[in-house]
N, C-alpha and C positions, 0 to 999 in steps of 0.2 A: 529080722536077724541083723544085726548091726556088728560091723570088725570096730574096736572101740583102738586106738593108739596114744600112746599116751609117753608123751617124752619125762625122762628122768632132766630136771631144769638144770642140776651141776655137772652129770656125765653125761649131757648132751647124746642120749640112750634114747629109740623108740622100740617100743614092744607093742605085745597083743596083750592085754587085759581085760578083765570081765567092768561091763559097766558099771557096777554095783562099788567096784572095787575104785574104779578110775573116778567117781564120784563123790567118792567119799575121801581119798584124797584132794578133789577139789574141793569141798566142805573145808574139813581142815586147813590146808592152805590160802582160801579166801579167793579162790578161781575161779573163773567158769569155764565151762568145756564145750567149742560148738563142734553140731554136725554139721556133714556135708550130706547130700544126696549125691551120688556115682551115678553116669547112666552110662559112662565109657569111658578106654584107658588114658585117654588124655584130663581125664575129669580128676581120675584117681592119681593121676602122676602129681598135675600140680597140687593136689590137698596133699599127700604124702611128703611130696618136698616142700611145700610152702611150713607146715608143721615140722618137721625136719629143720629148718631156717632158723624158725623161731624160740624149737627146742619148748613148742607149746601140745599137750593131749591134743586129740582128735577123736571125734567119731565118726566113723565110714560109714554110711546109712546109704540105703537105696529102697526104691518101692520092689515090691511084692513079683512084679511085672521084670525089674532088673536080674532080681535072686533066682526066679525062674527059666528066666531067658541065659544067666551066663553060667548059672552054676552057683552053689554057695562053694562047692570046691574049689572050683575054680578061681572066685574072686578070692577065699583064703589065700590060695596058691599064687596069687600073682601081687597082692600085698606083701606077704613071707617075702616072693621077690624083691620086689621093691624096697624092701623094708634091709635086703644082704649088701645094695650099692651104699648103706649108711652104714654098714659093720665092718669092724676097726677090721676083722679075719678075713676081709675081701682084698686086702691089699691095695686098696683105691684110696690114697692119700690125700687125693686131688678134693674128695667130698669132707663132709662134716661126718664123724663118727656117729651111726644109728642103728640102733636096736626095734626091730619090730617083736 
């Protein structure tokens, strides 16, 4: 199971997209797209803001061992998070605008 993130490069946007999808937009644009492996929230914070920064996709990967042990609801649910301190409807001026 992989949460794929993938920023929009001129509205500086991150969302949740299917890898298939965030792929082939790297195809097209001439990009490449790395994963990370998560094993914890401080793992997933700075991949989400470091991509975030850079206004570059992401894939959020973890082994088999991580998806069982926190949940794949849960790790949705806490990326989702992560993903509302980057959106413009958070009132948080102070960040870069992002969409997960």
């Amino acid at each position: 199971m992989y949460f794929e993130i993938e920023s929009k490069r001129q509205d500086v946007k991150m969302y949740v997209v299917s890898t298939k999808q965030m792929l082939n937009n790297a195809q097209r644009g001439g990009y490449a797209v790395p994963a990370f492996n998560i094993h914890n929230l401080e793992t997933m914070q700075v991949v989400v803001e470091t991509a975030a920064n850079l206004h570059a996709p992401v894939i959020i990967a973890g082994t088999p061992g991580t998806f069982t042990h926190a949940g794949i609801e849960n790790l949705l649910a806490l990326v989702s998070a992560m993903a509302k301190q980057y959106h413009p409807s958070t009132g948080n001026s102070s960040r870069p605008s992002h969409e997960i």
